[in-house]
VEXDRENDREN-921511 format. One record per residue (C-alpha): x, y, z; residue number from 1. Coordinates in Angstrom, 1 decimal. Layout:
BEGIN
     east    north       up     i
        X        Y        Z   NUM
...
***
This chain:
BEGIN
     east    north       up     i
    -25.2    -57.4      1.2     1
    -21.7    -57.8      2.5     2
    -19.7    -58.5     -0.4     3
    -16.9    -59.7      1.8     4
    -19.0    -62.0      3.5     5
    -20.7    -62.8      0.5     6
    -17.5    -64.3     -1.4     7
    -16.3    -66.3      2.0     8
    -19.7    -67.9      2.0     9
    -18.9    -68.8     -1.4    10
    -15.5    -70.1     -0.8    11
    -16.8    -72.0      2.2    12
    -19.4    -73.4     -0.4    13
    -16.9    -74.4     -2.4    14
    -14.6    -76.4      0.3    15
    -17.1    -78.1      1.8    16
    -18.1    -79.4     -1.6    17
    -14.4    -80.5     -2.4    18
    -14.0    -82.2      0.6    19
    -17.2    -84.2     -0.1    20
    -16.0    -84.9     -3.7    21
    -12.6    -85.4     -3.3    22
    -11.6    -82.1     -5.1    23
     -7.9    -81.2     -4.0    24
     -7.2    -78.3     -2.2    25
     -4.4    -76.8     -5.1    26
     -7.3    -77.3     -7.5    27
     -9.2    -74.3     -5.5    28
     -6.0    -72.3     -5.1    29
     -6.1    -72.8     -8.8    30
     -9.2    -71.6     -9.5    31
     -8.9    -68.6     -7.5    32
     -5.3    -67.6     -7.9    33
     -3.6    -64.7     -6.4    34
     -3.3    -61.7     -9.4    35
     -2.0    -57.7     -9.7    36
     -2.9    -56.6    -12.4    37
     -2.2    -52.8    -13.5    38
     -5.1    -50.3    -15.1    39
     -4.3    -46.7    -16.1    40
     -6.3    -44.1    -16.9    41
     -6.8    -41.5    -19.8    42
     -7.9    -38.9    -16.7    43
     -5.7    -37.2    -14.3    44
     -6.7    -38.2    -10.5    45
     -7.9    -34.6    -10.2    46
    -11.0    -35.7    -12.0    47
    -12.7    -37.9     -9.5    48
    -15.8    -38.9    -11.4    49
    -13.6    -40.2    -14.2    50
    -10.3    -41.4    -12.8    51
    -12.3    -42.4     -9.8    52
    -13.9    -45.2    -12.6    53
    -10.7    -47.1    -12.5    54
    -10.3    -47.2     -8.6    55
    -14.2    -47.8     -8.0    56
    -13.7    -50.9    -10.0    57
    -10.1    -51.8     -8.7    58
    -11.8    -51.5     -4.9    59
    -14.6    -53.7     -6.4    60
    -12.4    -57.0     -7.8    61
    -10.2    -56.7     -4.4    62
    -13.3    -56.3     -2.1    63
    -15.4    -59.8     -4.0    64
    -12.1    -61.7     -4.4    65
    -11.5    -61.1     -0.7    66
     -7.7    -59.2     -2.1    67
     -6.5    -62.2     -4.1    68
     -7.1    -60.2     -7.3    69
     -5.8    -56.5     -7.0    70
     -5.7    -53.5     -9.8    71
     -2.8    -50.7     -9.4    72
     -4.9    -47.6    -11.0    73
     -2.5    -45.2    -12.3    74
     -3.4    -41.6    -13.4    75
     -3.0    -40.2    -16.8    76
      0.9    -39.6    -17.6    77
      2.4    -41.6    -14.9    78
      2.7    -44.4    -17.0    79
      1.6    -43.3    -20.4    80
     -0.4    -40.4    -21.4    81
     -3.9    -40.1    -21.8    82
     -4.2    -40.7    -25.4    83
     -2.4    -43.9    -25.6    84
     -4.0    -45.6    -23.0    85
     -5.3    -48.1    -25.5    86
     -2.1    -48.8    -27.1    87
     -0.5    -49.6    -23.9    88
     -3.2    -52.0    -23.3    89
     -3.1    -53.5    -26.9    90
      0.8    -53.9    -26.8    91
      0.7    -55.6    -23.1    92
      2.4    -52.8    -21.2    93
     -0.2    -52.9    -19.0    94
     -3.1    -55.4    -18.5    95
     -6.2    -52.9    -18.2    96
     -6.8    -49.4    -19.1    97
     -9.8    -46.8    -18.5    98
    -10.4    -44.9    -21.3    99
    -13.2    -42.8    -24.0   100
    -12.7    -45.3    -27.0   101
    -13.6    -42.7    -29.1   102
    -10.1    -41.1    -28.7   103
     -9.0    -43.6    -30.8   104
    -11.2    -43.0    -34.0   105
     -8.0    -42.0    -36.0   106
     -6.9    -46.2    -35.8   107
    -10.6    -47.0    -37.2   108
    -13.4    -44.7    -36.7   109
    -15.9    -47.5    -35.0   110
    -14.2    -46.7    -31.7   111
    -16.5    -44.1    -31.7   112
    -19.6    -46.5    -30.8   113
    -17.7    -47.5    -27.7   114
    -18.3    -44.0    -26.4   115
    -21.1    -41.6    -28.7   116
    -21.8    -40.5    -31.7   117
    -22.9    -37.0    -32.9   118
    -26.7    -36.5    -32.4   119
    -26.9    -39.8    -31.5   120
    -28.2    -41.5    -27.9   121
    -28.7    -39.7    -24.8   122
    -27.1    -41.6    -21.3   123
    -30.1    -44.1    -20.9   124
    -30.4    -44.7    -24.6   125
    -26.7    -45.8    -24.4   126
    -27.0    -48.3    -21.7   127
    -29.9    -49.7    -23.3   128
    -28.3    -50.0    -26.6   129
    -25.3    -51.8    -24.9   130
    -27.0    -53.8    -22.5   131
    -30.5    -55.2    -24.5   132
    -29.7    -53.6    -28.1   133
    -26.6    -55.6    -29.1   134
    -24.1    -53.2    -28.8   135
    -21.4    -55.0    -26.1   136
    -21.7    -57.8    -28.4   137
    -21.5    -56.2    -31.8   138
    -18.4    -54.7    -30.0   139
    -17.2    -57.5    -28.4   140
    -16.8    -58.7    -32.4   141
    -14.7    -55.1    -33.3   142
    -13.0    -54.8    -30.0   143
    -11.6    -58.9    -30.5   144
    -10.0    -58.1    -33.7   145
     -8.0    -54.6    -31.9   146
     -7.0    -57.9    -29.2   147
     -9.2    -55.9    -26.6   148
    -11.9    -57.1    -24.2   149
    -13.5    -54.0    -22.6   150
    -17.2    -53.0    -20.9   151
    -18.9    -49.7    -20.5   152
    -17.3    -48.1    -17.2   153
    -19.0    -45.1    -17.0   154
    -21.2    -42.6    -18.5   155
    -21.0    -39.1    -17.9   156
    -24.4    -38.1    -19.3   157
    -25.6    -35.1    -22.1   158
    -22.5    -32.8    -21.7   159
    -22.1    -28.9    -22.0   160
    -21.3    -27.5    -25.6   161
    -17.7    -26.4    -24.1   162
    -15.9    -22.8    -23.4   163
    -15.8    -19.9    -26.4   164
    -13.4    -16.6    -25.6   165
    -16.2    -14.9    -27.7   166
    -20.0    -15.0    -28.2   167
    -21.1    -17.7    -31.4   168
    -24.6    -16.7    -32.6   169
    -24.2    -17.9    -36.4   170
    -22.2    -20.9    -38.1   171
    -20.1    -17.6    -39.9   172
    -18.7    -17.3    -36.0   173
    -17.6    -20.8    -36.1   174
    -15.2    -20.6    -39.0   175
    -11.3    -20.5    -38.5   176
    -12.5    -21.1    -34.7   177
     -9.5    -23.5    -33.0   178
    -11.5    -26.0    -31.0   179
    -10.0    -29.0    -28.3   180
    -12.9    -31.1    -29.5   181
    -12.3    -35.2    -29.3   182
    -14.2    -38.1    -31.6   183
    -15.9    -37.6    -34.6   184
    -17.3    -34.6    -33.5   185
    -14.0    -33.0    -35.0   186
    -14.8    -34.0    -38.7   187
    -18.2    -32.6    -37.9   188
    -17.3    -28.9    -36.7   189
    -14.3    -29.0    -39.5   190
    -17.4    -29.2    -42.0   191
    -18.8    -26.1    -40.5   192
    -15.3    -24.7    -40.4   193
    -13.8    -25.5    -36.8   194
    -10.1    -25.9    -36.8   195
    -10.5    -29.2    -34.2   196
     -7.5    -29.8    -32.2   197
     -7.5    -33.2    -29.5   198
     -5.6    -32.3    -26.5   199
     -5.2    -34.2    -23.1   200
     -7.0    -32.8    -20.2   201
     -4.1    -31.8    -18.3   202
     -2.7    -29.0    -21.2   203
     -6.0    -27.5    -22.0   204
     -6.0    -24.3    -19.8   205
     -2.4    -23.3    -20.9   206
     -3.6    -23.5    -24.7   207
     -6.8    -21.5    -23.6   208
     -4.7    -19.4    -21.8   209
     -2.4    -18.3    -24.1   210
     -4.8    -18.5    -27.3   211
     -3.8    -21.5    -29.0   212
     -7.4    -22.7    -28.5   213
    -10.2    -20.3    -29.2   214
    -13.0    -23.1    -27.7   215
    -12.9    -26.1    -25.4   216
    -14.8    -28.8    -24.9   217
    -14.6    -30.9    -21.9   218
    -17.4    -32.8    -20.1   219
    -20.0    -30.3    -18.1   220
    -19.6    -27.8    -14.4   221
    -18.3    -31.0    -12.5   222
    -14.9    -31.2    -14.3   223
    -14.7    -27.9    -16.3   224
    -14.8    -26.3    -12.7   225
    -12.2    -28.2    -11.7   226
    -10.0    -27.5    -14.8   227
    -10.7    -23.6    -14.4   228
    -11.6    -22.7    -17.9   229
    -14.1    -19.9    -16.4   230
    -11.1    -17.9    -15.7   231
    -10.1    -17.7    -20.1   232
    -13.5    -18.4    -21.4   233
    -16.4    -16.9    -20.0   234
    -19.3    -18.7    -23.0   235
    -20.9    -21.8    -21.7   236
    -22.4    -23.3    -24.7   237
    -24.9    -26.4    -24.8   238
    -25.7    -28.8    -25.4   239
    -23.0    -30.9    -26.8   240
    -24.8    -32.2    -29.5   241
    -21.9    -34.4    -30.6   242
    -22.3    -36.1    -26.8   243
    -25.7    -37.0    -25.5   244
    -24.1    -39.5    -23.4   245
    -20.6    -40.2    -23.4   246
    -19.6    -43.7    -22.1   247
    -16.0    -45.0    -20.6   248
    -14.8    -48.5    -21.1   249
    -12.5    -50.1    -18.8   250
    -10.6    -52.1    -21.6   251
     -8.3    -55.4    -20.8   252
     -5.4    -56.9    -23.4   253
     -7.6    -60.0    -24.5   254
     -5.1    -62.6    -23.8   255
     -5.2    -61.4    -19.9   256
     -8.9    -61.3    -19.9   257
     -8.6    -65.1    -21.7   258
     -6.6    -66.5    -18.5   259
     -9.1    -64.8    -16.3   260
    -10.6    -68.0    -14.4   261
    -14.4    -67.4    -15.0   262
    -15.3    -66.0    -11.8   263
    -13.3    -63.2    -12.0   264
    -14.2    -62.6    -15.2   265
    -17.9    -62.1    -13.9   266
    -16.3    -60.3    -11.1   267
    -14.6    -57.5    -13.4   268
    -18.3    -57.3    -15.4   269
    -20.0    -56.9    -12.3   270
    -17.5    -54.4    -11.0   271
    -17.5    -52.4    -14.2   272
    -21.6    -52.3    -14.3   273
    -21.2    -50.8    -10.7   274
    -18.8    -48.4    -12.0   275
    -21.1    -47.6    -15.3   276
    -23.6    -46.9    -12.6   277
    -21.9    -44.5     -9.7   278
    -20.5    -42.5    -12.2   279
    -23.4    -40.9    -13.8   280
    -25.1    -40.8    -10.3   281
    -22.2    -38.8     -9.6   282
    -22.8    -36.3    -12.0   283
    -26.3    -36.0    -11.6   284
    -25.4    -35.4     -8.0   285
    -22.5    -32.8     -8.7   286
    -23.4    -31.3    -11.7   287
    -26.5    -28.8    -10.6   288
    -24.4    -27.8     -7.5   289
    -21.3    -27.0    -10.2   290
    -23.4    -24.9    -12.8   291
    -24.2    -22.7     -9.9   292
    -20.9    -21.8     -8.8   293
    -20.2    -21.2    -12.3   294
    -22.6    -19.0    -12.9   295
    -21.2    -16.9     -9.7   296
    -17.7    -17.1    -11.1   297
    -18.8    -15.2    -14.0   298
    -19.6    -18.2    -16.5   299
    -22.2    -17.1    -19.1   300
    -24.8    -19.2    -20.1   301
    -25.5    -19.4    -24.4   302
    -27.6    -22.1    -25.9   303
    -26.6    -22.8    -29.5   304
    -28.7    -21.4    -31.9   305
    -31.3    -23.5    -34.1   306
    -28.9    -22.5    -37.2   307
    -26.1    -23.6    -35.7   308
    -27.4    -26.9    -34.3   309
    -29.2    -27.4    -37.6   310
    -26.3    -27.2    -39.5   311
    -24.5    -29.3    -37.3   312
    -27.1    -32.1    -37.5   313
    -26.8    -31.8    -41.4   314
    -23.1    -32.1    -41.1   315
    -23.3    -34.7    -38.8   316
    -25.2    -36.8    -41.2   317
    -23.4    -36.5    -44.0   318
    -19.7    -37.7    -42.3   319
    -21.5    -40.7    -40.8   320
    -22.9    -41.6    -44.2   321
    -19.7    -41.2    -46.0   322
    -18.0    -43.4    -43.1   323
    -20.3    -46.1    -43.1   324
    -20.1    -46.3    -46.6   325
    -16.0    -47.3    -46.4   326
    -16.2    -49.0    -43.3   327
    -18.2    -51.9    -43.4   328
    -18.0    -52.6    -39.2   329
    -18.8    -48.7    -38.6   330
    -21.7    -49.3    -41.2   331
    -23.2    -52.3    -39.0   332
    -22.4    -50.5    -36.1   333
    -24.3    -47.3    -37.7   334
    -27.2    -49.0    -38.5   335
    -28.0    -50.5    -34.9   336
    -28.2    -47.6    -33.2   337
    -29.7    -45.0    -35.4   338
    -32.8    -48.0    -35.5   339
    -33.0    -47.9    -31.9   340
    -32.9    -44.2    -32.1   341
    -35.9    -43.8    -34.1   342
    -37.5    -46.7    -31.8   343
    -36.5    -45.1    -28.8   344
    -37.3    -41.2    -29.5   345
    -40.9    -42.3    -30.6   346
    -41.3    -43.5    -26.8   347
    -39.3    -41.1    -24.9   348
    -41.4    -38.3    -26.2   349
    -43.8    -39.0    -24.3   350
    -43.6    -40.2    -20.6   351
    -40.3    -39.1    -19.7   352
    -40.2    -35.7    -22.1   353
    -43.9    -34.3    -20.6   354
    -43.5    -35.3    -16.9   355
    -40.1    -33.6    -17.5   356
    -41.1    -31.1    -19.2   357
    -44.2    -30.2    -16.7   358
    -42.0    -30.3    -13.6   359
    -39.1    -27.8    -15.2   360
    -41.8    -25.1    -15.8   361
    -42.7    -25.8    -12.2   362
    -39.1    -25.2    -11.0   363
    -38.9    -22.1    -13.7   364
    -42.6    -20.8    -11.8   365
    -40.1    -21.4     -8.1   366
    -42.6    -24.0     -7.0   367
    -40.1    -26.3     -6.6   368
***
């Protein structure tokens, strides 16, 4: 469908009815009223699956609202950095951000739901959990109180375990390590005896570079190609156990999203559904082709070891635990998903893992 066309059809609709009923013209100008609104981003534009979230939703609300609403996307730094894309929203610097909530556990540590959760839900999981399990509306209540409306934006699915300068084959190799590491994956890997560090995308290499970070983690190939850490760090752990499928929220000061007239409001949902959407299609798509030239740039491929992911898992459980039990809004958050967890591993063991499972010994055996 013709989105365009779509949304004149509409506003012809809507005339011809106010003609029949008497409705004044101004009242429909009203309705419909002529906005710019400006949205930046936690992600330089050199990113394109992630900073392209912003603009795929700003080319969204101009294309259905035929250009009477418009979004500005600005890049990380060029109107605030990265890391304080929330703030700037919260304060009413700008109207709309695109961000990882879970940059932001250090203000309250459910910001983390908003994004993942160590050893928690995988990409699908995560939708379903927002969508059908509650979640946008248990964060709907959290995200009120911070004077925030936002909606998932983007997911980037399971991620890559990040970039080592040496080999990590026991938890003992972990200890003093200084790893870029962002959420509450940090508390996690300090248990085990990580040095975790949160540093905007943009002044990663240079710290990897010049040895201030031992370890990154980003995202997966797509972007860590892009941001060259090959060149310093030649270990490509996985999986990123602390992200089994990161979301982005496009996040709006509430007060703006309150003077939204309602169709725009289901415009910007719509819009940022779409964006939820294209992004992980994107790095399904880009991903595969990513890890290969990787591979030929000399990237090494390590999975973690059962010790060390065992130990993380222990770890993992115990900081949640001792969250949730001094944060009652983390605790209700908590509890939702680890229940659709257990619901939602019982199933996926089964259709989705064997039919998986089956068709990556086929493509192991070359018959794919």
């Amino acid at each position: 469908m013709d989105r365009r066309k779509f949304i004149r059809g509409v506003a012809t609709g809507a005339a011809g009815f106010g003609a029949a009923s008497s409705l004044a013209a101004p009242a429909l100008a009203q309705a419909n009223p002529k906005l710019q609104w400006r949205c930046v981003s936690s992600f330089p534009n050199s990113l394109p699956a992630l900073y392209g979230a912003a603009t795929y939703i700003a080319d969204y609300v101009k294309e259905m609202t035929d250009g009477a609403f418009q979004i500005q996307t600005f890049a990380a730094g060029e109107i605030v950095p990265g890391g304080q894309v929330l703030d700037a929203v919260q304060n009413g610097t700008v109207e709309m951000g695109h961000t990882a909530s879970y940059y932001y556990v250090g203000k309250d540590p459910a910001f983390a739901f908003g994004t993942t959760v160590p050893f928690m839900l995988n990409a699908r999981q995560q939708n379903a959990w927002f969508d059908q399990g509650g979640g946008n509306e248990l964060l709907d209540t959290f995200f009120e109180k911070q004077g925030i409306f936002a909606r998932p934006a983007g997911n980037t699915g399971a991620q890559m375990g990040g970039w080592y300068r040496k080999e990590i084959n026991s938890v003992d190799d972990m200890k003093g390590l200084k790893m870029r590491i962002a959420g509450l994956a940090g508390q996690v890997m300090a248990k085990l005896g990580v040095v975790p560090q949160q540093i905007p995308a943009g002044d990663i290499y240079a710290a990897l570079e010049k040895g201030t970070l031992d370890a990154v983690e980003f995202v997966g190939p797509y972007d860590d190609e892009k941001l060259g850490f090959v060149k310093v760090a030649p270990y490509y752990y996985y999986p990123a156990w602390w992200e089994g499928g990161a979301a982005t929220h496009a996040v709006i000061t509430l007060d703006k999203w309150n003077e939204l007239p309602k169709p725009y409001q289901a415009i910007v949902k719509a819009a940022c559904e779409a964006a939820n959407g294209h992004m992980l299609a994107t790095y399904d798509w880009e991903n595969p082709k990513a890890i290969k030239r990787l591979v030929g740039a000399g990237a090494q491929l390590r999975p973690f070891t059962q010790e060390i992911m065992q130990a993380s898992f222990k770890a993992s459980q115990e900081v949640m635990q001792d969250i949730a039990a001094n944060n009652a809004t983390f605790k209700t958050l908590y509890d939702s998903q680890t229940a659709f967890r257990a619901e939602s591993y019982l199933w996926e063991q089964l259709a989705e893992y064997n039919f998986d499972t089956f068709m990556m010994i086929q493509q192991r055996s070359g018959a794919l």
